[in-house]
C-alpha positions as CSV (number, residue, x, y, z in Angstrom):
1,X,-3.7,12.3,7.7
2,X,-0.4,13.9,7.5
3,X,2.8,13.0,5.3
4,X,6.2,12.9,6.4
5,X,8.3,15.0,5.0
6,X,11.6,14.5,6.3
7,X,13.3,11.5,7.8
8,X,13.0,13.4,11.0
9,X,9.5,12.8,10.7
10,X,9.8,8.8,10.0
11,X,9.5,6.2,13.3
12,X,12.7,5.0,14.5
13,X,13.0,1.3,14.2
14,X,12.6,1.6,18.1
15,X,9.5,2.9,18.0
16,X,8.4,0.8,15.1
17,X,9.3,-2.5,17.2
18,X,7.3,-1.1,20.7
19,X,3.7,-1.6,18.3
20,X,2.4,-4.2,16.2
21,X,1.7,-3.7,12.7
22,X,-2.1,-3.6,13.2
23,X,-1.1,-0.8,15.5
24,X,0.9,1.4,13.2
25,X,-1.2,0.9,10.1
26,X,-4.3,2.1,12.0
27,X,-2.0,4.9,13.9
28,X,-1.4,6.1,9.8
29,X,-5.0,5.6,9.4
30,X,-6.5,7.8,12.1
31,X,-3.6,10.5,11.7
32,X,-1.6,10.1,14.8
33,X,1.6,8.7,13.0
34,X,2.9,9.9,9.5
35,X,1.8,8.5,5.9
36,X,4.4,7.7,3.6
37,X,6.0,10.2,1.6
38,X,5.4,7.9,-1.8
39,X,1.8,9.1,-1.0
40,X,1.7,12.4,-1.8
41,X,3.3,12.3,-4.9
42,X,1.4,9.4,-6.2
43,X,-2.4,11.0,-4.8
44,X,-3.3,8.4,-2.5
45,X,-3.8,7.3,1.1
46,X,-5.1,4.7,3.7
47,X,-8.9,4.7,4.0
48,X,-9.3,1.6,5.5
49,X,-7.3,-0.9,8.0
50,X,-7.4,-4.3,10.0
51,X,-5.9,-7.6,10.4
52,X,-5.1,-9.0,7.0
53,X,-6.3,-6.4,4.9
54,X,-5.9,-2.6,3.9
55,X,-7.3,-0.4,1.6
56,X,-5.6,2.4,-0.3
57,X,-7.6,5.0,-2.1
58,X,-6.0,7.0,-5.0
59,X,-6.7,9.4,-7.6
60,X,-4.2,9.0,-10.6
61,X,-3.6,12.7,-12.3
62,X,-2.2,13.6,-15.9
63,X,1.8,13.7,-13.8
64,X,1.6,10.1,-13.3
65,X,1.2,9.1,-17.0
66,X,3.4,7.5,-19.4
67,X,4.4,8.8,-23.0
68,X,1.1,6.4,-24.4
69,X,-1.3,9.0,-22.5
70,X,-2.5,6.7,-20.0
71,X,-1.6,6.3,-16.4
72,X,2.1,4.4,-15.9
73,X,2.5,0.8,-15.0
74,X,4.6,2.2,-11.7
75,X,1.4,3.9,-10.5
76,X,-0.6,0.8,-10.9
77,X,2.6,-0.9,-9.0
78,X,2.8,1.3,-6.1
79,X,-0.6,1.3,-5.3
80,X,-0.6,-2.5,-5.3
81,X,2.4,-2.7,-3.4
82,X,1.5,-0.8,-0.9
83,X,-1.8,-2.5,0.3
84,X,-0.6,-5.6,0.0
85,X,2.7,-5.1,1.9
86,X,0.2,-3.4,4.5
87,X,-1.7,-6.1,4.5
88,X,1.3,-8.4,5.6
89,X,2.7,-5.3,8.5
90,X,-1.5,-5.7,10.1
91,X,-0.5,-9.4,10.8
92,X,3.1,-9.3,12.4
93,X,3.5,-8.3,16.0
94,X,5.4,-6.0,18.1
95,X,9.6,-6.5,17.1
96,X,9.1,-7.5,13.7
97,X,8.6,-5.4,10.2
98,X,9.2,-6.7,6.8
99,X,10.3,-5.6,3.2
100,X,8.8,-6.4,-0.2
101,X,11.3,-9.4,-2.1
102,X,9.2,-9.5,-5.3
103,X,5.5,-8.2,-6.4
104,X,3.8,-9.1,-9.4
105,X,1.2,-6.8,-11.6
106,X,-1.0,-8.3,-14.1
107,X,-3.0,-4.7,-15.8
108,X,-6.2,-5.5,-17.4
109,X,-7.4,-2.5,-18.4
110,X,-5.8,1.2,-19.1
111,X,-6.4,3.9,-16.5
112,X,-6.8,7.7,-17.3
113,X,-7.2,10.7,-15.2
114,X,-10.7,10.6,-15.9
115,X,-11.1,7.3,-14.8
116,X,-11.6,8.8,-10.8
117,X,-10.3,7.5,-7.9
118,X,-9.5,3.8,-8.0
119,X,-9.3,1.8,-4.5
120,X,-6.2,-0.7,-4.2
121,X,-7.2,-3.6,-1.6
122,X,-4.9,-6.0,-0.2
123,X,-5.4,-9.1,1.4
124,X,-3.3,-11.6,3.1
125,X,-2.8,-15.2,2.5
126,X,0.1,-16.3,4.3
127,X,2.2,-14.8,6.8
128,X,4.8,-16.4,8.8
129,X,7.7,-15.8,11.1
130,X,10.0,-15.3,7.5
131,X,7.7,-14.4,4.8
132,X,4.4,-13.1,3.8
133,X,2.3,-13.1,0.9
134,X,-0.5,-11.1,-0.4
135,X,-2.6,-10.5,-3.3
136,X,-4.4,-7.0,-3.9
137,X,-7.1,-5.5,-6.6
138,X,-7.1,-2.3,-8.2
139,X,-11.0,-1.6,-8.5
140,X,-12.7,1.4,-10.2
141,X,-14.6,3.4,-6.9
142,X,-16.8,4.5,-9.8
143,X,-17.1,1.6,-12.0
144,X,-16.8,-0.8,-9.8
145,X,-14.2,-2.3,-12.9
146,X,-11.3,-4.5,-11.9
147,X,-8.3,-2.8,-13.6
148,X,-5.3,-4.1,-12.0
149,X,-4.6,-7.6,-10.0
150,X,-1.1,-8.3,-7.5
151,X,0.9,-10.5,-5.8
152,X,3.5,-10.3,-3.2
153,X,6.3,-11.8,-1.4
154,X,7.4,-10.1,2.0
155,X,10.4,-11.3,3.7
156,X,9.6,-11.0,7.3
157,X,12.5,-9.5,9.9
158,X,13.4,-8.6,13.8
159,X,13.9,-4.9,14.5
């Protein structure tokens, strides 16, 4: 897996529309098109892809916490938007791409660095020719412990 790291590296929306969504997620997956930027930074990446549902795994370090000493909300938040928006982009075909309009995070329990590596799944419930919506967990590898649960709304568009 390999991170873009300029917008020179980013698909054009031309080559974005020529592929379904189930198509580029898996092309991130298997390392023949770019991961995110926001991944890098925030330690994790696609382990897992297909119709409906992806998987993001993610190790959250001592940079991402908040003045508390535990792991920031926005960690916990990007995670889950991220396989759940993901989730939505397996389901929509070639031409169309979509945006987040609102998520929802619902933290049940704290998250250090020693916690480990947490996996973020998302799975879809709905997805239509104008929206999307998908819910995700943020589940201890280790522990098996649910620490965070989401909800999205994608608004659904023509490249």
């Amino acid at each position: 897996m390999f991170f873009a790291t300029t917008p020179e590296d980013l698909l054009k929306p031309s080559d974005l529309a020529s592929m379904s969504g189930l198509e580029f997620m898996t092309g991130i997956l298997e390392g023949r098109l770019p991961a995110p930027p926001i991944c890098e930074p925030m330690n994790y990446r696609v382990v897992e892809v297909e119709e409906g549902r992806v998987v993001f795994e993610g190790t959250p370090l001592f940079r991402h916490y908040n003045p508390l000493g535990a792991v920031h909300g926005g960690w916990f938040g990007t995670m889950l938007d991220s396989c759940m928006a993901c989730a939505v982009m397996t389901r929509l075909p070639k031409g169309r791409g979509y945006t987040t309009l609102e998520y929802k995070v619902n933290v049940t329990r704290p998250v250090l660095a020693e916690t480990g590596p947490l996996r973020a799944v998302g799975t879809t419930q709905h997805v239509g020719r104008r929206t999307g919506v998908a819910v995700g967990e943020l589940i201890g590898v280790a522990d098996g412990k649910l620490y965070a649960t989401g909800s999205t709304t994608c608004h659904v568009f023509e490249f």
